[in-house]
N, C-alpha and C positions, 0 to 999 in steps of 0.2 A: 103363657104368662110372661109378661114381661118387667119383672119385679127391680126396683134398684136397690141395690145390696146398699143399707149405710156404713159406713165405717165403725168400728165402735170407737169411743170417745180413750183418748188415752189417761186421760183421767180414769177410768176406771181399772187402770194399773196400779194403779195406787193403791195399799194398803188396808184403808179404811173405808174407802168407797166401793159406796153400791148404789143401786136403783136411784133411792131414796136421797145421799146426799148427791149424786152428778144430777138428779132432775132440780134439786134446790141450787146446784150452781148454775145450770144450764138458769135458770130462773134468772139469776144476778148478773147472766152475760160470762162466767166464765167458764170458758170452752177446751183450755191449754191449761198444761203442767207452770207455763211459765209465769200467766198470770196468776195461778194459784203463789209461787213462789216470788212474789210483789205485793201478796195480799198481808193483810193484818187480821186476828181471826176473830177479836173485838168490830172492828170496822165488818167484817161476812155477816156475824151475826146480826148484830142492830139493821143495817141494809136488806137482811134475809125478811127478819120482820115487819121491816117498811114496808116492802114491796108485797109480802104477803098478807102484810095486814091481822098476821094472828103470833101469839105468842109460841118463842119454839123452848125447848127443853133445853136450860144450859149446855146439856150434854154436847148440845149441838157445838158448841163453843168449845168442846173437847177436841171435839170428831175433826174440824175445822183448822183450830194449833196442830194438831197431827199430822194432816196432810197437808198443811204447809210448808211445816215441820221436815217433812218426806218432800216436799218439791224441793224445799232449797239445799237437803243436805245427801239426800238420797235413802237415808236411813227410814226406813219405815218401822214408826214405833207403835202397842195398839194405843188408843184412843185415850183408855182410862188413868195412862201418865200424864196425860196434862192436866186431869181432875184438881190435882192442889196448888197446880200455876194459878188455875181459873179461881179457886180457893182461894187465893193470894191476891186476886185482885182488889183496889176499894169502888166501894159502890156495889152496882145489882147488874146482873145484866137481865134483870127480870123487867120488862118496858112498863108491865102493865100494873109496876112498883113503883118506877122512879118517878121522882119528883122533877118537872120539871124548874129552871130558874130563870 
């Protein structure tokens, strides 16, 4: 058998990632630490559910300020710190709420 070994993804050194968010960023095109650490985790979300066309769980908006969070400072923090940034925000990041204008 002549199998090709893939690499694993270095994103999934990350903290808060697993299966589930590297296949949503694989999804979005990101592949690197770096573009994770360029990203905004408003803009990941909204784009996540363009693309996928269904609504995802704010959490995800959690999960996302986290491991960006951890690409640009190195600190990996979990997830549910960023709950009352996302808290903080105005508006919804709920798509299948907002009003369009």
């Amino acid at each position: 058998m002549n199998k090709k070994i893939k690499k694993p993804s270095e994103i999934l050194e990350l903290k808060n990632v697993g299966p589930a968010t590297l296949k949503d960023l694989q999804t979005m095109g990101i592949t690197t630490v770096k573009q994770l650490s360029n990203a905004d985790p408003t803009d990941l979300y909204l784009y996540l559910e363009k693309v996928t066309g269904i609504h995802h769980d704010p959490c995800v908006w959690d999960v996302f300020a986290a491991i960006i969070h951890e690409a640009q400072t190195g600190q990996g923090l979990v997830w549910w710190q960023f709950t009352p940034i996302r808290k903080q925000l105005p508006g919804t990041l709920c798509s299948h709420v907002r009003t369009k204008k």
